[in-house]
BASEDO-507876 format. One line per 10 residues: their letters; for each residue x, y, z of N, C-alpha, C, O, CB. Coordinates in pm, 1 decimal, m for minus. Each point is the difference from the previous one (the first is absolute). Glycine has a CB too. Layout:
<recs>
a) X,Y,Z,X,Y,Z,X,Y,Z,X,Y,Z,X,Y,Z; ... $
</recs>
This chain:
<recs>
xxxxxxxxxx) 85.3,m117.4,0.0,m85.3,117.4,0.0,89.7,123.4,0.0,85.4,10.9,87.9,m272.0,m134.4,34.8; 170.5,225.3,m224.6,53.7,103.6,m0.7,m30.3,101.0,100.5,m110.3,m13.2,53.1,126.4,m52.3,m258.1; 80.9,197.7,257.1,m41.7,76.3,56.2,m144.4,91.3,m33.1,m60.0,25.9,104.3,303.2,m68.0,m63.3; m294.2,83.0,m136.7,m121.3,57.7,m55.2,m92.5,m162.0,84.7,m43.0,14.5,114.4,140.2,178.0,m421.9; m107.0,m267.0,268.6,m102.5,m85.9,54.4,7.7,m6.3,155.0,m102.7,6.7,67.6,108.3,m140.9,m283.2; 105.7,122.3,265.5,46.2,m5.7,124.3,m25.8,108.3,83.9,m3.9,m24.7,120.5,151.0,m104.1,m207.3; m171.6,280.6,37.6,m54.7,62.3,22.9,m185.8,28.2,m10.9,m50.6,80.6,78.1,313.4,m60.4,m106.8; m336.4,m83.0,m58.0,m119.7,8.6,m7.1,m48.9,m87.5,78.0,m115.6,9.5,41.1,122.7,73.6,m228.8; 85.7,m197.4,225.6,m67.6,m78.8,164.7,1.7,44.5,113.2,m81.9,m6.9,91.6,135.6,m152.7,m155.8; 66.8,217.4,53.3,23.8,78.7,154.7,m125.3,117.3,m3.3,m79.4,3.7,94.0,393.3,m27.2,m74.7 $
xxxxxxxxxx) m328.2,137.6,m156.6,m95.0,48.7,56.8,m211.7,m54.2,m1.1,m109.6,52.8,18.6,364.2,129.2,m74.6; m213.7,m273.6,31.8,m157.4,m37.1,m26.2,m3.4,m77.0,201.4,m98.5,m0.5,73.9,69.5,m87.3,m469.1; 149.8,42.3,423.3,3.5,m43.7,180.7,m25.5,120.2,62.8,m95.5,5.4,77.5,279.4,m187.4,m67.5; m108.2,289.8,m31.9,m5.5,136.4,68.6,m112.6,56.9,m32.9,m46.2,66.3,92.8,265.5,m30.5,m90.8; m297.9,m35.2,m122.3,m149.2,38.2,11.3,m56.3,m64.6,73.0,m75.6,73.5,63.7,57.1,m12.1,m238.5; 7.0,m192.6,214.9,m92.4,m68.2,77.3,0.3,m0.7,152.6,m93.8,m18.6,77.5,101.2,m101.5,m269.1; 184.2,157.0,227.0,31.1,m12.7,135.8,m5.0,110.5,78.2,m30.9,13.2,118.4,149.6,m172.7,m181.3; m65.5,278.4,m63.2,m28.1,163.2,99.9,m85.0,73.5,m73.4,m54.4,89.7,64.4,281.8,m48.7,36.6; m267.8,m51.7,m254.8,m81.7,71.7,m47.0,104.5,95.8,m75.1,122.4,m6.3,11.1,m324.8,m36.2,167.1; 118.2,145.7,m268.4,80.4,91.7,m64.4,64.9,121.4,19.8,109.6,30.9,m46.6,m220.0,m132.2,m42.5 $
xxxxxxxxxx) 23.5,182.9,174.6,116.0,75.9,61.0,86.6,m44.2,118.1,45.8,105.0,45.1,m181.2,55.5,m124.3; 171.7,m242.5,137.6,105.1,m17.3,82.3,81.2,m105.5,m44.9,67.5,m55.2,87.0,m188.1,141.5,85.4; 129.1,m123.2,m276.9,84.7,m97.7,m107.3,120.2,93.2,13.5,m26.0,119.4,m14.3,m161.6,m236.6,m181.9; 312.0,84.8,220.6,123.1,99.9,m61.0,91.8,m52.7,m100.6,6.5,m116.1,m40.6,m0.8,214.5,252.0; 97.4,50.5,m262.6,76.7,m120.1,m109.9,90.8,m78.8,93.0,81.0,m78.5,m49.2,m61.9,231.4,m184.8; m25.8,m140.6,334.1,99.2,m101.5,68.6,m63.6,m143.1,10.9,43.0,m107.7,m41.3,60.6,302.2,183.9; m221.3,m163.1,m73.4,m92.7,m127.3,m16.1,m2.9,m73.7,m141.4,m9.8,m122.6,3.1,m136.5,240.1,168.0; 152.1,m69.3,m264.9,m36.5,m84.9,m122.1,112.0,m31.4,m65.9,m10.1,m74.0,m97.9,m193.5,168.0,67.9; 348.2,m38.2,75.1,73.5,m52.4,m29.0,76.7,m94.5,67.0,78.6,m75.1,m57.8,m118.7,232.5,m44.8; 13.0,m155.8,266.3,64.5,m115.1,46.9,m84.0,m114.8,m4.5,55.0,m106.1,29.7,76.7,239.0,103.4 $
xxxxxxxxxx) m288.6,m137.1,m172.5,m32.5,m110.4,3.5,m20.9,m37.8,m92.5,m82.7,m89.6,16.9,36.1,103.0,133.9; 78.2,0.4,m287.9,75.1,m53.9,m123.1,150.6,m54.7,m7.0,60.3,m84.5,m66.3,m212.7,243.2,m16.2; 182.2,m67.8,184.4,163.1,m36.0,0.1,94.5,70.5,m106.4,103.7,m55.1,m36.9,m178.8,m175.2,114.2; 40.5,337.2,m118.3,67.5,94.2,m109.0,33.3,128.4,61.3,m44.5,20.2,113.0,m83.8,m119.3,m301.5; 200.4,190.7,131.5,34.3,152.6,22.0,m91.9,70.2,m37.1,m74.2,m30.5,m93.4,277.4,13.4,67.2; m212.0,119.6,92.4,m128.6,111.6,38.8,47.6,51.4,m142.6,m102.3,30.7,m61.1,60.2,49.5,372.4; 134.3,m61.8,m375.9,1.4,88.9,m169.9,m98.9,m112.4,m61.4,m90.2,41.0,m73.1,386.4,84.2,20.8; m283.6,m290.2,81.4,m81.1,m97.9,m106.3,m122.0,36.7,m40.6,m42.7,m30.6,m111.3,138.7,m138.1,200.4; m183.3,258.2,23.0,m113.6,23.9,m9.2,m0.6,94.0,m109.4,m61.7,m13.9,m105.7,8.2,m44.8,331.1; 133.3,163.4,m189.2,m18.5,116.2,m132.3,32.2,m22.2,m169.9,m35.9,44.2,m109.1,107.9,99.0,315.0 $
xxxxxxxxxx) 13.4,m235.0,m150.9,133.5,m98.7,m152.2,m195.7,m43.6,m60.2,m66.5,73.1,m73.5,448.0,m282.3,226.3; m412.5,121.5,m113.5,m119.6,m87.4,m71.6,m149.2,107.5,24.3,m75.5,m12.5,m96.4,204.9,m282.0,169.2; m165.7,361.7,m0.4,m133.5,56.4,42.8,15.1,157.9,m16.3,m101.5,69.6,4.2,47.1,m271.9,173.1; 157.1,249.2,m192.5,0.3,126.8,34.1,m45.7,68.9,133.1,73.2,87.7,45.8,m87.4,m112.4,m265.4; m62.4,2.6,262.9,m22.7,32.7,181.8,m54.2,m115.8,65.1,9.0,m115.2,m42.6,m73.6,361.0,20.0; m2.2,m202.6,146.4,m38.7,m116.2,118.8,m177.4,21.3,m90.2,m88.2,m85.8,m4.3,293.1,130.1,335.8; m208.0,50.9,m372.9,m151.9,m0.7,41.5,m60.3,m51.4,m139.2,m118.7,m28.2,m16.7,112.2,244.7,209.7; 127.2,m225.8,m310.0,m54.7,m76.3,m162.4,42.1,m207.7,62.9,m42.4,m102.5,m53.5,171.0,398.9,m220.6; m61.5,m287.4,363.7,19.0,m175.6,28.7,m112.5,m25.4,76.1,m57.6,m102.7,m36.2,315.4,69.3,53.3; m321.6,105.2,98.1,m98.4,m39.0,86.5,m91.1,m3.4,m102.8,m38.6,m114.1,m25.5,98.0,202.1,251.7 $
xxxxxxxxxx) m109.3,5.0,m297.6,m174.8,13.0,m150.6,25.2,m114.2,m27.9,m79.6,m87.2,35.0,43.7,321.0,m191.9; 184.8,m276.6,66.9,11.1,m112.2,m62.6,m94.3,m128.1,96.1,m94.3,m72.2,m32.5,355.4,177.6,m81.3; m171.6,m87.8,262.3,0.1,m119.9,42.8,m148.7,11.9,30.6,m46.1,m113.0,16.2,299.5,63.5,64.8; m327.9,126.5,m69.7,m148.0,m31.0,57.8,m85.2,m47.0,m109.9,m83.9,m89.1,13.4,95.5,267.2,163.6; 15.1,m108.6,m296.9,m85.5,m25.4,m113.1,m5.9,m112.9,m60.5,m97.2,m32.6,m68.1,123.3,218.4,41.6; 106.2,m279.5,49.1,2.2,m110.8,m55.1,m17.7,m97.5,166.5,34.8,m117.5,m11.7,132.4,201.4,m263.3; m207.4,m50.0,392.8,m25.8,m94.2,90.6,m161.8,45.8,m50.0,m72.3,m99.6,1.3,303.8,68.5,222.8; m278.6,111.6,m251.9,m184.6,48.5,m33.3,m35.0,m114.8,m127.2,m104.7,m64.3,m8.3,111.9,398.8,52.0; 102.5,m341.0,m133.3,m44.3,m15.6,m116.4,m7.4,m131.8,17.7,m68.8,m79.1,m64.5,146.1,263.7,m62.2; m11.3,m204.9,208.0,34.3,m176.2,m12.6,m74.1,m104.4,85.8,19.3,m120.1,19.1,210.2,192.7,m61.5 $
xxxxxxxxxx) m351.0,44.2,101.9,m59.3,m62.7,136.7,39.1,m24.2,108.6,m83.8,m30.3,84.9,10.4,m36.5,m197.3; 230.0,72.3,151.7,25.6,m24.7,109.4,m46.8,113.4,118.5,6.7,m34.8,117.9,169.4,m106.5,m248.4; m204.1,221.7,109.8,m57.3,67.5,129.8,m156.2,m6.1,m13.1,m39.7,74.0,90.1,248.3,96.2,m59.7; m279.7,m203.3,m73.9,m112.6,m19.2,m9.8,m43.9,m139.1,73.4,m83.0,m9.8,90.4,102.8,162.4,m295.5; 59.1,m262.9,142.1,m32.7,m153.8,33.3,96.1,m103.9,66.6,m31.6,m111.7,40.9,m95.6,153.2,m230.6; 278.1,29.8,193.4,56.7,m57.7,m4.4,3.4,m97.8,m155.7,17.6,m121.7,6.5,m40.6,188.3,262.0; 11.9,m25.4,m346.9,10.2,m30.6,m124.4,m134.6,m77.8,m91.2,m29.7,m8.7,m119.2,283.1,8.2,217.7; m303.2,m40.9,12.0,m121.1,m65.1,m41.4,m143.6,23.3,m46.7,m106.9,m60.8,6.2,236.0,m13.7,113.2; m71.1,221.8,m182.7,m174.2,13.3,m37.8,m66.3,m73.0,m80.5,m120.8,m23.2,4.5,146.4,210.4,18.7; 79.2,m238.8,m125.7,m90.6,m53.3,m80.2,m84.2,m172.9,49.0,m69.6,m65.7,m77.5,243.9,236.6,m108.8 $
xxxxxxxxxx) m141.5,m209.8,329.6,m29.8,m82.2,63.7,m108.3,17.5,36.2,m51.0,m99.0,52.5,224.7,59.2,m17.1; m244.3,142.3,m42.0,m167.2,34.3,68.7,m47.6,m48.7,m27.0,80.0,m59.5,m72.3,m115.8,199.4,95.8; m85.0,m205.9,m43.9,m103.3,m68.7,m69.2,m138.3,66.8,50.0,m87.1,m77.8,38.6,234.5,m150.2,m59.4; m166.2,326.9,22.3,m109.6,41.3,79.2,43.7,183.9,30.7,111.6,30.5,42.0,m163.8,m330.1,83.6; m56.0,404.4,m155.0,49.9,110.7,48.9,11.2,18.0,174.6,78.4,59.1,74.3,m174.7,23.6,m313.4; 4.0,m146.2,254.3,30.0,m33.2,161.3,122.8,m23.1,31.5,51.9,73.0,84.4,m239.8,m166.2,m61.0; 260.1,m8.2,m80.4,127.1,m16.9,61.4,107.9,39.4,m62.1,116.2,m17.7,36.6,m202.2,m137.2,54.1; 27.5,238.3,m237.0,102.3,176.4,m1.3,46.6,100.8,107.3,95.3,63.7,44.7,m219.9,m54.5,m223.0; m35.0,m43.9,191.6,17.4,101.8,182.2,79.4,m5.3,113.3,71.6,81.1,58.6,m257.0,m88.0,m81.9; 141.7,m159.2,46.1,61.9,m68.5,141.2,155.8,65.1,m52.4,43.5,113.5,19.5,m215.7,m399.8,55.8 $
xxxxxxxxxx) 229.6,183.9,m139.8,169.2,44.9,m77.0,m11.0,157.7,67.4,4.4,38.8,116.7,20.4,m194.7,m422.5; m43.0,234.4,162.5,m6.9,182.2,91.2,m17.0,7.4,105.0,104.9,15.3,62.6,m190.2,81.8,m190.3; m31.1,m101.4,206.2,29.3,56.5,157.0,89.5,m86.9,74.9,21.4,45.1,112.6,m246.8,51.8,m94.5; 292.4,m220.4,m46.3,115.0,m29.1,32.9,116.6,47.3,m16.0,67.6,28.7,98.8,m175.5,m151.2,m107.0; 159.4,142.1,m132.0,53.5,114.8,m35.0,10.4,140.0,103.2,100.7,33.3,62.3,m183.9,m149.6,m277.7; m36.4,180.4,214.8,m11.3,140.2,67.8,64.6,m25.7,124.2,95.7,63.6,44.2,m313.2,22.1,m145.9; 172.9,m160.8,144.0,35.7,m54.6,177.6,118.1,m55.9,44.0,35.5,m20.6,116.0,m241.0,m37.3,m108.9; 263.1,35.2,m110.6,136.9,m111.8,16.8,114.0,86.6,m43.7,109.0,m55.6,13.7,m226.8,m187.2,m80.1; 122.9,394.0,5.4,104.6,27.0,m46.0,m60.5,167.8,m76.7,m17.5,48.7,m111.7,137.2,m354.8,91.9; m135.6,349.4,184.0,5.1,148.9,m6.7,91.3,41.9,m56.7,0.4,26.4,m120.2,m90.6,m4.6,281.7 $
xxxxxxxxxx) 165.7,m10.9,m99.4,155.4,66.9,m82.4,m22.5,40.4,m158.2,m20.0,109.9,m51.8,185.3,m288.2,203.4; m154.4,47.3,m207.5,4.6,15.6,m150.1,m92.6,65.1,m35.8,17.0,95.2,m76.2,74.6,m268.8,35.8; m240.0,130.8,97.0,m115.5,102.2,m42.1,43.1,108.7,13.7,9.7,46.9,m113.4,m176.5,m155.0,167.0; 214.6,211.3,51.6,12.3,88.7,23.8,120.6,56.7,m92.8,3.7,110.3,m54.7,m126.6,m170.6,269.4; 202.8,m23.9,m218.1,102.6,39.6,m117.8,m63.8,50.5,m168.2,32.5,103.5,m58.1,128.3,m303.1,205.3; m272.1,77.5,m206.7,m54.5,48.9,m88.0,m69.9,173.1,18.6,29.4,106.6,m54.1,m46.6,m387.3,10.5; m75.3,245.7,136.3,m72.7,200.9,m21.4,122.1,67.0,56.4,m27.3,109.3,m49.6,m276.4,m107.1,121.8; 417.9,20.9,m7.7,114.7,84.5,m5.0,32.2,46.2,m170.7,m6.4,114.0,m46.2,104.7,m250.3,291.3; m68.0,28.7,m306.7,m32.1,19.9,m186.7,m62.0,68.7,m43.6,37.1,78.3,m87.4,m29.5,m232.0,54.2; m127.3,146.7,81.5,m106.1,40.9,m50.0,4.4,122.4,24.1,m30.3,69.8,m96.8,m78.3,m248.8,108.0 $
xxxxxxxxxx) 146.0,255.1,120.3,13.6,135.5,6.4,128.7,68.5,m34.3,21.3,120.1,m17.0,m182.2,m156.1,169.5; 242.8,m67.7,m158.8,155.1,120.4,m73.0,m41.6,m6.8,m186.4,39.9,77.7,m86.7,245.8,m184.9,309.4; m355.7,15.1,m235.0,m49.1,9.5,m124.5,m62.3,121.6,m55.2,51.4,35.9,m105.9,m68.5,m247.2,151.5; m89.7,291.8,1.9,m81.9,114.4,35.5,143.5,106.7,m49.4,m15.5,99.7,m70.6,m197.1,m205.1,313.6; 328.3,66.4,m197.5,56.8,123.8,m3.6,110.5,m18.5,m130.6,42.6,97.0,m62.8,m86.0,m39.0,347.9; 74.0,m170.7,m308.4,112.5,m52.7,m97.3,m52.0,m40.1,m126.4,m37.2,m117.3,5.0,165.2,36.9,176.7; m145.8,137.1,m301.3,m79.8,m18.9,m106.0,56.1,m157.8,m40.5,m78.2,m94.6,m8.0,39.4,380.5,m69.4; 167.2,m297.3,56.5,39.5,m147.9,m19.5,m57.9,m118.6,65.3,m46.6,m96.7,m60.2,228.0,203.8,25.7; m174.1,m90.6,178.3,m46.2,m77.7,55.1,m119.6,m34.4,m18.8,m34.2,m116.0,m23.1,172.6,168.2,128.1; m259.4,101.6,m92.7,m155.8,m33.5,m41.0,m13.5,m58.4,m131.2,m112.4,m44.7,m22.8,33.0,231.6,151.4 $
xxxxxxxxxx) 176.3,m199.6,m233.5,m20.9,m108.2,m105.3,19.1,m122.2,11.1,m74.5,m74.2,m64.0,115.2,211.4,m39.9; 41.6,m182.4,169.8,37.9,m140.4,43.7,m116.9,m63.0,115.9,m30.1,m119.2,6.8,310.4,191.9,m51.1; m320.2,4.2,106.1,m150.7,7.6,83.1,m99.0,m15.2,m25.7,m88.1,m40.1,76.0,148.8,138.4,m6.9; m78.8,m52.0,m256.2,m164.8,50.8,m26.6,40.5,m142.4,m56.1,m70.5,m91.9,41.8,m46.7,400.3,m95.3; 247.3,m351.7,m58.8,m13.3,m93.9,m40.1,m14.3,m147.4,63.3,m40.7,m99.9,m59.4,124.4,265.4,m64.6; m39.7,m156.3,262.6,m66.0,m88.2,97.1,m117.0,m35.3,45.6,m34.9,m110.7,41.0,181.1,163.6,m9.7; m226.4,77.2,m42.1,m130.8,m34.7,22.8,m51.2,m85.1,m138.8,m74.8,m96.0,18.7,40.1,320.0,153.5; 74.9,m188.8,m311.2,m108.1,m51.6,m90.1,40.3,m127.0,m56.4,m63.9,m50.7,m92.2,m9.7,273.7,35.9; 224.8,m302.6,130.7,23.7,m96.2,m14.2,m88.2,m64.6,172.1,m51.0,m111.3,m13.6,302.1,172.6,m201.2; m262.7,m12.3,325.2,m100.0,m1.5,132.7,m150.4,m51.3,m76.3,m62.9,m94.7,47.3,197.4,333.8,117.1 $
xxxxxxxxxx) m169.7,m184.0,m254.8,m160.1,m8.7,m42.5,8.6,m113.3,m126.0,m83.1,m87.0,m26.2,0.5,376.4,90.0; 181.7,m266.6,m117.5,m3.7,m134.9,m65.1,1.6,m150.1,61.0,m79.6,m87.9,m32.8,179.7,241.7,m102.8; m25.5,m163.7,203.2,38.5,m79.6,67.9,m81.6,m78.4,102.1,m1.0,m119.3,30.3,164.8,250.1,m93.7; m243.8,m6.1,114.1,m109.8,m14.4,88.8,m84.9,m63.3,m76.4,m45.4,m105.5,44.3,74.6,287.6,90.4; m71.2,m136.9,m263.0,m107.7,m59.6,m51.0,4.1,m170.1,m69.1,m82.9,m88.5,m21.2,41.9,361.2,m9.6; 171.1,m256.1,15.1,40.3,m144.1,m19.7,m3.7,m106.9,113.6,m30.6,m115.7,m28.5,166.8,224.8,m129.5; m102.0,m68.9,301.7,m13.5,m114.4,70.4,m149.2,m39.0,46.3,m26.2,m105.8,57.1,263.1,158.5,8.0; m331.6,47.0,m97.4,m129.1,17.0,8.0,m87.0,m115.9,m119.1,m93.9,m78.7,11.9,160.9,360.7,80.1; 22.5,m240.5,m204.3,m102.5,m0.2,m89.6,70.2,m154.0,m78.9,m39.4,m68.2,m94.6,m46.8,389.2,73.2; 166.8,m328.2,83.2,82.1,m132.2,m105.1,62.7,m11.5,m131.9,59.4,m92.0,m56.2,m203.8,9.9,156.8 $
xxxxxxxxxx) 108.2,225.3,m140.1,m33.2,7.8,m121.4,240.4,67.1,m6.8,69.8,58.9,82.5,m506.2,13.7,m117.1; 464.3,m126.0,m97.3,117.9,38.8,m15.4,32.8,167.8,12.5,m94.4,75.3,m23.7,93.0,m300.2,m112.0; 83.2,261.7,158.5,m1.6,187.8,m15.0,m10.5,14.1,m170.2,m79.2,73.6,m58.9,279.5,12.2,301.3; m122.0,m155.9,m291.6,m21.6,51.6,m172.8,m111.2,4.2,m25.0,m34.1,95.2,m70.1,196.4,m181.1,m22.5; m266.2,m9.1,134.9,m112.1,m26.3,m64.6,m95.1,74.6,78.2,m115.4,m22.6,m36.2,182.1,m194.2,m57.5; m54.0,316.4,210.3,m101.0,69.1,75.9,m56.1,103.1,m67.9,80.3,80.3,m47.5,21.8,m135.1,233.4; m218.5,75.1,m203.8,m34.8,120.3,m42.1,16.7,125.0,71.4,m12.2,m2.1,122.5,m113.9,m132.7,m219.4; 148.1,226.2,46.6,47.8,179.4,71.4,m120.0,19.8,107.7,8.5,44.9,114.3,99.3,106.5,m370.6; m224.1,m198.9,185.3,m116.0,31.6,103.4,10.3,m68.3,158.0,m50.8,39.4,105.0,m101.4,m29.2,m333.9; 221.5,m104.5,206.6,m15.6,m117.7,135.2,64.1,57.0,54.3,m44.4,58.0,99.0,18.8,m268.1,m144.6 $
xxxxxxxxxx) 210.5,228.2,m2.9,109.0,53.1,79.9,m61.7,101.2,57.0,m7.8,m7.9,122.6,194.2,m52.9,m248.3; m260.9,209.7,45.6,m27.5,139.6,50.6,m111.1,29.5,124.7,m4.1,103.6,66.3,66.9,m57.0,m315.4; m153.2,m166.0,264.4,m104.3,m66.0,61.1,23.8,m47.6,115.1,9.5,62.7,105.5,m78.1,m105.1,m286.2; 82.7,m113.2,156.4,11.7,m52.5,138.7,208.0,m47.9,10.4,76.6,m56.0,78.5,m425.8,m67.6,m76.2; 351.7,158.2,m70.3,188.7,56.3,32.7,m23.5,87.0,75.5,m7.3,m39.4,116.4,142.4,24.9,m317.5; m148.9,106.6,188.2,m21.1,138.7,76.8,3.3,m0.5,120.3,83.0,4.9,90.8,m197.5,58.3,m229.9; m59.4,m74.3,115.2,m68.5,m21.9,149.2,71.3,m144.1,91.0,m20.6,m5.3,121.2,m241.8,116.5,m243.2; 319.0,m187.6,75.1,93.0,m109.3,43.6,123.5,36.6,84.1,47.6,m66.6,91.9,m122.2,m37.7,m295.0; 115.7,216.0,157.6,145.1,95.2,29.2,m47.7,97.4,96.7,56.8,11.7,108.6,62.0,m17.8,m350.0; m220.6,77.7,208.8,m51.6,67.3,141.5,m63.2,m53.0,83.3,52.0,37.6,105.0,m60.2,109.5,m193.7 $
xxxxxxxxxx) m53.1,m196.2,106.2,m0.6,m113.2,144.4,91.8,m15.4,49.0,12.1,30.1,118.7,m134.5,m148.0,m172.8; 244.7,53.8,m32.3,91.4,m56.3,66.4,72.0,105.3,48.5,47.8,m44.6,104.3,m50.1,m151.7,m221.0; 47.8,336.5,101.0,57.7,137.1,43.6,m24.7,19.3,143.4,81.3,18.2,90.7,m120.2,84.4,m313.1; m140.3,m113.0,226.3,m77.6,66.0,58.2,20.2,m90.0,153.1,32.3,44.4,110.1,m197.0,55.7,m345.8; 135.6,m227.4,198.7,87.0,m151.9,95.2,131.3,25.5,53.3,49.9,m27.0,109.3,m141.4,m144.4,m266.6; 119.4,207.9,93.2,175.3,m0.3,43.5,9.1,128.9,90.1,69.3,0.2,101.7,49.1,m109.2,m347.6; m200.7,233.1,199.5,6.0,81.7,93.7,m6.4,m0.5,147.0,75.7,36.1,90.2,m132.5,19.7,m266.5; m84.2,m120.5,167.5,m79.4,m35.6,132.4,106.9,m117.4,67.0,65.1,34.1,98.7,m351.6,13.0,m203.2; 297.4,m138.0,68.1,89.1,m76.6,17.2,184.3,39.8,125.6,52.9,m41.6,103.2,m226.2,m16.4,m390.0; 202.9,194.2,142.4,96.9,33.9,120.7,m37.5,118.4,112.8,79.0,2.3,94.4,94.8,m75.5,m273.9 $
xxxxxxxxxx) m260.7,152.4,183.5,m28.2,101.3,46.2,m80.2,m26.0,147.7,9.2,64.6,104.4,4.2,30.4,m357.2; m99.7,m220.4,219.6,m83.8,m24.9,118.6,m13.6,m146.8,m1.9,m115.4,m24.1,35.7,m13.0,246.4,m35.2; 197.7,m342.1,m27.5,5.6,m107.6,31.9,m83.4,m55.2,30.3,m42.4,m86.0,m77.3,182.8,126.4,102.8; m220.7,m13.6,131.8,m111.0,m42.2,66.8,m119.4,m14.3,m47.9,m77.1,m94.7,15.6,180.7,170.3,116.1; m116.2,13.0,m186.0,m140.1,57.7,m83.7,m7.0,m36.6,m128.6,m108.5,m0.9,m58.0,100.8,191.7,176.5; 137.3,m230.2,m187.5,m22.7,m18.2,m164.0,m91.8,m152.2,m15.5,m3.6,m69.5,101.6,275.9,207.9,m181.3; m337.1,m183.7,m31.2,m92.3,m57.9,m50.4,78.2,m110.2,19.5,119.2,8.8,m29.4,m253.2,140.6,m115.0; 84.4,m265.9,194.5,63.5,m121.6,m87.5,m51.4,m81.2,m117.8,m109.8,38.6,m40.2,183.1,m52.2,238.4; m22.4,m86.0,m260.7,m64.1,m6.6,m167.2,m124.6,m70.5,m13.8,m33.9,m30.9,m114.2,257.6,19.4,18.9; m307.6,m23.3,205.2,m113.5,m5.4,m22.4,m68.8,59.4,43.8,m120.2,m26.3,m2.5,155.3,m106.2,m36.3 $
xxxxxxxxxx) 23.4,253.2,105.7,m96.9,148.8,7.0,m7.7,28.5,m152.3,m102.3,15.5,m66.7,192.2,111.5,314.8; 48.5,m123.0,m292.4,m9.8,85.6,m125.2,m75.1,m108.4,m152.6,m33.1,30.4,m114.6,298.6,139.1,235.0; m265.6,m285.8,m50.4,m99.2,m30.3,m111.3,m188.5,11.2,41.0,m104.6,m1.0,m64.9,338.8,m179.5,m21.8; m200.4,189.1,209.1,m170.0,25.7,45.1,m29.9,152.9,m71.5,m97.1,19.3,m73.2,97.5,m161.6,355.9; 110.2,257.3,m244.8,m45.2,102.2,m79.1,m1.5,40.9,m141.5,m32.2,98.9,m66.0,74.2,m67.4,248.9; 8.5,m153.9,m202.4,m11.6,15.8,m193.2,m114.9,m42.8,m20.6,m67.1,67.2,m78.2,287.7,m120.1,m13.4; m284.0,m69.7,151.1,m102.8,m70.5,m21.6,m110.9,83.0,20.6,m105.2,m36.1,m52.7,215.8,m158.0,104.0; m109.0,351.1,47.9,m105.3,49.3,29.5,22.6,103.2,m112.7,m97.6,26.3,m70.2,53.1,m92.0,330.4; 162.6,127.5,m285.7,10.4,128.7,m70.3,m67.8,m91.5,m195.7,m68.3,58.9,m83.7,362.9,115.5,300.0; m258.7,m273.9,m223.5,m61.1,m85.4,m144.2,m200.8,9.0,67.2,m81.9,36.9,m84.2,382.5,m292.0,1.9 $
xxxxxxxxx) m340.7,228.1,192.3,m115.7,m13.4,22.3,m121.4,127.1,m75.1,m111.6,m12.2,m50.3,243.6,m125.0,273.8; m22.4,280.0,m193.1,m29.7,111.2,m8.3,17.3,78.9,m152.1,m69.1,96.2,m33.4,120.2,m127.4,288.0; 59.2,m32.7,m341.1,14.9,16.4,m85.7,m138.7,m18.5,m136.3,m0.8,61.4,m106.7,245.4,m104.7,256.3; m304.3,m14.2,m122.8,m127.7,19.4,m92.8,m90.6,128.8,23.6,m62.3,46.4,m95.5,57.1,m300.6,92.0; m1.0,298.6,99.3,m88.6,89.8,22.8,77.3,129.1,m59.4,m48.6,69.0,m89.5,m72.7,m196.5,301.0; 246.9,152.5,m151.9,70.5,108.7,m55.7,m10.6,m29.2,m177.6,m1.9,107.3,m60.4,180.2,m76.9,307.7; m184.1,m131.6,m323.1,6.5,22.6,m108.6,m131.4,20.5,m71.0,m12.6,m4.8,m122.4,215.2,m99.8,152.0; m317.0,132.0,72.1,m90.5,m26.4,m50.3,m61.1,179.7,m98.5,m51.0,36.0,m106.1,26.1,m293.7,333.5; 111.0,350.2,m16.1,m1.6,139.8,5.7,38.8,54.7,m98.9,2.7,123.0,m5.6,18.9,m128.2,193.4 $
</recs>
């Protein structure tokens, strides 16, 4: 394993173990085992190796499922997975919306962000829908991709902010089941 890889493990551990702002380049370079320049040599800063390293632990499911989303068989136990997720590994959650707000300020970053989300809604709609991503229609992804991705935001919020109080996943399928109950009438208005 090269130093560039050796570095994207160390920081995808340090997202999970301290989160993103208290990651240092010292931290990510001694627990790769490389020189604090390696980071800049391959990443150019701490904060283009940490994006890297989160976007491809997001992309890849591992902070979501521990890798296993596509193991669900049931949106129910999309859920269970997620609020396991939420509960098991604040840090990283909290590391993602840290992103999310230096993003707000770093136009680069909010591209690598926005493009996260619409690979987020694809993706979403695929473990939902079974259906391949090539073969999804724009409507599904923009639809229940979407609304798939905000839930899950909205979860993760509650999740780190108030623990006690956040939903567990058969709250949150009882309230889908009621908010679908209600949904005819609103379309009727």
């Amino acid at each position: 394993m090269g130093n560039r890889e050796k570095l994207l493990d160390a920081a995808r551990k340090c997202l999970f173990d301290k989160g993103y702002e208290r990651t240092t380049v010292r931290d990510l370079a001694s627990t790769a085992g490389v020189s604090m320049a390696a980071i800049g040599y391959h990443f150019g800063s701490k904060e283009a190796l940490l994006n890297q390293a989160l976007f491809e632990a997001l992309d890849s499911g591992e902070a979501l499922f521990g890798g296993a989303a596509d193991g669900a068989t049931s949106v129910a136990d999309l859920w269970r997975g997620l609020v396991e997720a939420f509960s098991g590994n604040t840090t990283f959650w909290l590391a993602n919306l840290e992103t999310v707000m230096l993003a707000l300020r770093d136009p680069e970053l909010r591209d690598q962000v926005a493009e996260g989300l619409r690979q987020g809604r694809t993706g979403m709609a695929r473990v939902i829908t079974g259906i391949d991503e090539a073969e999804l229609p724009e409507e599904t992804v923009r639809t229940l991709g979407s609304v798939q991705l905000a839930l899950i935001s909205g979860m993760m919020i509650q999740h780190l902010i108030a623990p006690q109080d956040a939903p567990t996943a058969d709250e949150v399928m009882a309230g889908l089941a009621a908010l679908n109950a209600h949904l005819p009438n609103y379309a009727r208005t």
